[in-house]
C-alpha positions as CSV (number, residue, x, y, z in Angstrom):
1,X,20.7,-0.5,69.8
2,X,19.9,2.3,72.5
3,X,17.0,3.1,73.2
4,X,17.2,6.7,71.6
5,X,17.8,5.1,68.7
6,X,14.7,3.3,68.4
7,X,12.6,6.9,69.2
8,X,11.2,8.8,66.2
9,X,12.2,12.6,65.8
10,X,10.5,15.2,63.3
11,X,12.4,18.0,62.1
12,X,10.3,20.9,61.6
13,X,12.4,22.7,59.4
14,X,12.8,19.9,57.4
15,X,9.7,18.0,57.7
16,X,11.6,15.0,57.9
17,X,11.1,11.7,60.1
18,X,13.6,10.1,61.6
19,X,14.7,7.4,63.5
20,X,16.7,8.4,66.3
21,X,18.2,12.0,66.8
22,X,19.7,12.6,63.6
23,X,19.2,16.5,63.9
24,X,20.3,19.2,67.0
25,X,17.7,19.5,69.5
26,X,17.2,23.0,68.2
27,X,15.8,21.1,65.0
28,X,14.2,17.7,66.5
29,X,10.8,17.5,68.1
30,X,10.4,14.3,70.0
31,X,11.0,11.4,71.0
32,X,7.9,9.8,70.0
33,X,7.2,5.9,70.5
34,X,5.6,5.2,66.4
35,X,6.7,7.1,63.1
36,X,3.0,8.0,62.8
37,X,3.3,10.0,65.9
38,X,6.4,11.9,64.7
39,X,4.9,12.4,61.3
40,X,1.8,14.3,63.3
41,X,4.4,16.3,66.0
42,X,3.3,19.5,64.5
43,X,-0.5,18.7,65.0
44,X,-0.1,17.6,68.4
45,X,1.9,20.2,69.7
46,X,-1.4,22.9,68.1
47,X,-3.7,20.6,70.0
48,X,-1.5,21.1,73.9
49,X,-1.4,24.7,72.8
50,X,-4.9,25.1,72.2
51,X,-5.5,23.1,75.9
52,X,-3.3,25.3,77.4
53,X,-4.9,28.4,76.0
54,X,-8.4,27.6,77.5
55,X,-6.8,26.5,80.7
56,X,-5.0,29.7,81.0
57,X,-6.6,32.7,83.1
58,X,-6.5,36.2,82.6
59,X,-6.1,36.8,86.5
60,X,-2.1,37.8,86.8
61,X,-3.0,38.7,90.3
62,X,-3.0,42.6,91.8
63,X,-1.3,44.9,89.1
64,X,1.7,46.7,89.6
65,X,1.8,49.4,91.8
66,X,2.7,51.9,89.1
67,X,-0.1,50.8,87.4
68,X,-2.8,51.4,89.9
């Protein structure tokens, strides 16, 4: 069995959980190491986004000279 085969996928426009890539990427979120991971894809991508929110600055820098 390859090893993408043993990886869990969720689908979220399907909701489903599957074992290997069963879906297009366009469709597949993963791969995940447990089912229970997979099943939770949606939860953990809110909780990177979040992170990555209050890491994020306001500061772009000097604006753009037709701006000033």
């Amino acid at each position: 069995m390859a090893q993408e085969d043993k990886d869990w996928y969720f689908n979220p426009t399907t909701g489903e959980v599957t074992q290997g890539p069963e879906s297009s990427w366009a469709n597949r979120m993963g791969p995940y190491a447990t089912r229970e991971e997979a099943q939770n894809a949606l939860a953990t991508a809110a909780e990177r986004n979040a992170a990555a929110d209050e890491e994020d600055e306001d500061d772009w820098g000097q604006p753009a000279s037709w701006d000033k």
